[in-house]
C-alpha positions as YAML, in Angstrom:
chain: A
units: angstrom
residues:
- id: 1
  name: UNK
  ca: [-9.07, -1.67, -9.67]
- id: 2
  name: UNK
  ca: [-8.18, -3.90, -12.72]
- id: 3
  name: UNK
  ca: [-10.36, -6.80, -13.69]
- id: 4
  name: UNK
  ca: [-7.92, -10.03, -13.77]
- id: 5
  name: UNK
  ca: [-8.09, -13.66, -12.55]
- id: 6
  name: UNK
  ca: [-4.83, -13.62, -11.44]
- id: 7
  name: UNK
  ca: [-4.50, -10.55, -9.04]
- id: 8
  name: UNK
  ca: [-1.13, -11.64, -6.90]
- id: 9
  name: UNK
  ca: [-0.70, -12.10, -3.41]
- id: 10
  name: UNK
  ca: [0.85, -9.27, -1.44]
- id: 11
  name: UNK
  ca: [3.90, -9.99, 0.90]
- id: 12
  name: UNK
  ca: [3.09, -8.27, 3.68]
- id: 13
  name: UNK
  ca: [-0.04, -9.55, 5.66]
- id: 14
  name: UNK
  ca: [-1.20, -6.13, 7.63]
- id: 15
  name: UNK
  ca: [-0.58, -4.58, 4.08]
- id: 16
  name: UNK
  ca: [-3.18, -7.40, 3.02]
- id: 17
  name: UNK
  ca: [-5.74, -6.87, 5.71]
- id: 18
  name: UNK
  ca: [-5.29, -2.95, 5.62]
- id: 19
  name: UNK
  ca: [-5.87, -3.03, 1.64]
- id: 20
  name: UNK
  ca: [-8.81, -5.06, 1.94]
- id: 21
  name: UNK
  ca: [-10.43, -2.70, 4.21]
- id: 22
  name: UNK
  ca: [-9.84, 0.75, 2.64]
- id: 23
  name: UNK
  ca: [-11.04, -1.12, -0.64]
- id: 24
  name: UNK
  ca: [-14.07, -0.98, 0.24]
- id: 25
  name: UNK
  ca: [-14.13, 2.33, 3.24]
- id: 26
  name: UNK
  ca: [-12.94, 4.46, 0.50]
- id: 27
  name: UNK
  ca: [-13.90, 3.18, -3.06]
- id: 28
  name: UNK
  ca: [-13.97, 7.07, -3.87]
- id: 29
  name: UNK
  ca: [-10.73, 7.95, -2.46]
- id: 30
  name: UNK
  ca: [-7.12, 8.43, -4.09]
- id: 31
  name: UNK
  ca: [-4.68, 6.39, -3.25]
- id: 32
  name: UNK
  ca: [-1.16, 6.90, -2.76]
- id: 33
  name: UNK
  ca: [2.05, 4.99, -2.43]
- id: 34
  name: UNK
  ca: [5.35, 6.04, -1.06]
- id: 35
  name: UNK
  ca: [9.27, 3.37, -0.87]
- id: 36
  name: UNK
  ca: [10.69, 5.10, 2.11]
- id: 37
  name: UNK
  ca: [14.60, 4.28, 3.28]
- id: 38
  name: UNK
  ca: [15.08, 3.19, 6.53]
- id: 39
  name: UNK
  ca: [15.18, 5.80, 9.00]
- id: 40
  name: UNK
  ca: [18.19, 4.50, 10.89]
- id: 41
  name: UNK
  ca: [16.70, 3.09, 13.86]
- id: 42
  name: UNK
  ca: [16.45, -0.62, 12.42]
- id: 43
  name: UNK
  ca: [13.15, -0.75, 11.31]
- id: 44
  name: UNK
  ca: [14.15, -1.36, 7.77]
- id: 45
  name: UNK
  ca: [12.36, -0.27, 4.34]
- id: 46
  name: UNK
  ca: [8.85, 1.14, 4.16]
- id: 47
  name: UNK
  ca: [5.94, 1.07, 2.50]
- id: 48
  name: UNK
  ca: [3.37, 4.11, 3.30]
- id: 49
  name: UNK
  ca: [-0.26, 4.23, 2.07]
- id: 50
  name: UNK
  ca: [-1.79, 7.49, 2.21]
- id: 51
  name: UNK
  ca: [-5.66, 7.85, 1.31]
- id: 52
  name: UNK
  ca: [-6.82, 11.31, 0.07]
- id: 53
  name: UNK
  ca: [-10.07, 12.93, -0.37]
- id: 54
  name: UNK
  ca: [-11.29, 16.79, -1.53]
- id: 55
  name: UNK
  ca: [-7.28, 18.00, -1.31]
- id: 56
  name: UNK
  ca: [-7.10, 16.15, 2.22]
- id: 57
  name: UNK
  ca: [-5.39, 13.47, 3.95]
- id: 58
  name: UNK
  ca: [-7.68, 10.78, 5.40]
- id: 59
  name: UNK
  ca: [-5.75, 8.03, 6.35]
- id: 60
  name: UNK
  ca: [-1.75, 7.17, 6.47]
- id: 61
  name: UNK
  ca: [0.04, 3.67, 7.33]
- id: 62
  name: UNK
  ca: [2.84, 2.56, 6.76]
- id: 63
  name: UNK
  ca: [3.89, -1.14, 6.69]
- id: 64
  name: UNK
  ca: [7.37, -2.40, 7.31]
- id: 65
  name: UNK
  ca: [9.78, -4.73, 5.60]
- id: 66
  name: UNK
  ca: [12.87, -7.20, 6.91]
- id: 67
  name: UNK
  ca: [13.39, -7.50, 3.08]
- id: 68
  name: UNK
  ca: [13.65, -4.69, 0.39]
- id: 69
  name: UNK
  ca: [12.76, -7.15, -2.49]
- id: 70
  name: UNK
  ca: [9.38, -8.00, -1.23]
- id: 71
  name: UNK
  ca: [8.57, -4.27, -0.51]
- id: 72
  name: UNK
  ca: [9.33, -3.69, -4.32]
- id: 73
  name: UNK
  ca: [6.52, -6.85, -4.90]
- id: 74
  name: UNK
  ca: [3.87, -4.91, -3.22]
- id: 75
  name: UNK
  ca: [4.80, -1.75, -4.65]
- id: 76
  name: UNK
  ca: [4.16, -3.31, -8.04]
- id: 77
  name: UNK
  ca: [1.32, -5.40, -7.05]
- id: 78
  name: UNK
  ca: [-0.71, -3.18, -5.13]
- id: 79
  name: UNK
  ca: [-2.00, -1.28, -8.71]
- id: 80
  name: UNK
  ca: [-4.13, -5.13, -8.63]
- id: 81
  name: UNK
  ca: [-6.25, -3.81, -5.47]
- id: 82
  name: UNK
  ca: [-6.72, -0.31, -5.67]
- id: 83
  name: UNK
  ca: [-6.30, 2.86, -8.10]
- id: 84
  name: UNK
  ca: [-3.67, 5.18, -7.36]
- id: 85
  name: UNK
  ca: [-3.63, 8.95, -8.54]
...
């Protein structure tokens, strides 16, 4: 996690809550992050977090988006709240 006094506000508030939590569940953990299209089916754009540990998956979400700019926000901002591999 990187050490600033101005750590931005992510978009999405599950993505918030969610972040928040695995902070802390999995300090050891790597993290990943993943822009996926939308599937078709109207969900729109996104975002999937998937924890690893020892070469296995512990954990996937994904969080969904009306709007693809603010997916692209928490893409960038997310390197504020945890490390990704």
């Amino acid at each position: 996690m990187q050490n600033t006094t101005n750590i931005p506000t992510l978009n999405n508030q599950s993505l918030a809550g969610y972040v928040s939590a695995i902070s802390t569940k999995y300090a050891d953990a790597e993290f990943y992050k993943e822009k996926m299209r939308d599937s078709g089916h109207g969900e729109g754009p996104t975002l999937l977090l998937t924890i690893c540990k020892d070469d296995e998956i512990l954990e996937e979400e994904s969080f969904f988006y009306a709007n693809q700019s603010k997916l692209d926000e928490d893409l960038k901002n997310l390197v504020f709240y945890l490390n990704f591999a």
